[in-house]
C-alpha distance (Angstrom), angle and dihedral (degrees) to the residues before:
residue distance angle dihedral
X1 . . .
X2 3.71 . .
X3 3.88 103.8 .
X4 3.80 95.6 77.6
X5 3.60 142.1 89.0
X6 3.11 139.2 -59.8
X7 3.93 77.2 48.1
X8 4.07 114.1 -121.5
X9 3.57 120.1 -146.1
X10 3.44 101.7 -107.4
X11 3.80 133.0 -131.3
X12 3.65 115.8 -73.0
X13 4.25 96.9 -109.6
X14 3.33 97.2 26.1
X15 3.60 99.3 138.2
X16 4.16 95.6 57.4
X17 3.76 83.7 53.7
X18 3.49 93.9 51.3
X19 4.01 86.1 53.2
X20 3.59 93.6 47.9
X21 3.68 88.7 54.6
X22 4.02 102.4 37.9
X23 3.80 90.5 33.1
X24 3.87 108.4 -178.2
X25 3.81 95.6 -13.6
X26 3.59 84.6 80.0
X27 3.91 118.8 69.9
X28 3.92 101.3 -138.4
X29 3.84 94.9 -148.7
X30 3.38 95.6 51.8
X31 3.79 93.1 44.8
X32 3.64 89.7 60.4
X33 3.78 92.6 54.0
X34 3.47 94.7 52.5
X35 4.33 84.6 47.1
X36 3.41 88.0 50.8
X37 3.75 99.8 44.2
X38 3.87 88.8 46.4
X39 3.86 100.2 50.2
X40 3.64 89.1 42.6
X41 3.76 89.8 61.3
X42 4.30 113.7 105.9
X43 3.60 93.6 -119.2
X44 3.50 98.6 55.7
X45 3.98 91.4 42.6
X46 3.84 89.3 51.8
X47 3.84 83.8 44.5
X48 3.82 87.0 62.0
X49 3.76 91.2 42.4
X50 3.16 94.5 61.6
X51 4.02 98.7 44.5
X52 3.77 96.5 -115.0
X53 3.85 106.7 172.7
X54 3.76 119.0 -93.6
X55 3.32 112.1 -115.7
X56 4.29 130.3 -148.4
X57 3.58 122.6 -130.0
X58 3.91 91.3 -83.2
X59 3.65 88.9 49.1
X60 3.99 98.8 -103.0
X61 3.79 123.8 143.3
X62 3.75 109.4 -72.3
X63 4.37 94.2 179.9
X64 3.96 118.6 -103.0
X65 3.27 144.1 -58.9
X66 4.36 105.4 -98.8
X67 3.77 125.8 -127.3
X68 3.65 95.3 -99.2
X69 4.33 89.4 56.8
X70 3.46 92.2 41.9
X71 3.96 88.7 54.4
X72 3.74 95.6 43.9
X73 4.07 85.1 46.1
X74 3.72 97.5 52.0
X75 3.56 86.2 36.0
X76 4.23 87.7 66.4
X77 3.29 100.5 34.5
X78 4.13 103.6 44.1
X79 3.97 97.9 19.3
X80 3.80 109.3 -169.3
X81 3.54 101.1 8.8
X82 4.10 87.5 52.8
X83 3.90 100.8 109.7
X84 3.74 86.8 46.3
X85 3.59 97.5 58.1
X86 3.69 97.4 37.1
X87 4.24 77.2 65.7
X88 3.25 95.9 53.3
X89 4.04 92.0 49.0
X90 3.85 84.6 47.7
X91 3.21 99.3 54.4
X92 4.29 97.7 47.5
X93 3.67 84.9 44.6
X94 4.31 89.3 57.0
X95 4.06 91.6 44.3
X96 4.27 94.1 36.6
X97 3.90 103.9 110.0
């Protein structure tokens, strides 16, 4: 499942697959509020940060977030201090096992 928390960075296009699949028993506009509100969270922009795998509707692998989202991500969620941390997630990510 994707909808839960800790937030996943969800698959790029996710919202036209979740019309395809609701069809007209979900009201688009109000979809992409709650997509917005939801991706705009901290979590989920740390999530992205940190290059957690996207994740389809049924919660499979959907790739990674690139360099330039994880830059605009930490850029939102830590501000100033963004290029800093993004080192410091680079560098556990190079000596995780």
């Amino acid at each position: 499942m994707v909808f839960c928390v800790p937030r996943p960075p969800l698959a790029i296009g996710v919202r036209e697959r979740i019309l395809e699949v609701a069809g007209d028993a979900v009201d688009s506009a109000q979809l992409g509020r709650f997509l917005s509100w939801w991706t705009q969270r901290s979590d989920y922009l740390d999530a992205i940060a940190h290059g957690e795998p996207r994740r389809n509707l049924d919660g499979s692998p959907a790739g990674e977030p690139d360099e330039a989202q994880r830059r605009q991500a930490a850029g939102e969620v830590y501000g100033h201090r963004a290029a800093t941390v993004l080192e410091r997630i680079e560098a556990r990510r190079e000596t995780a096992p």
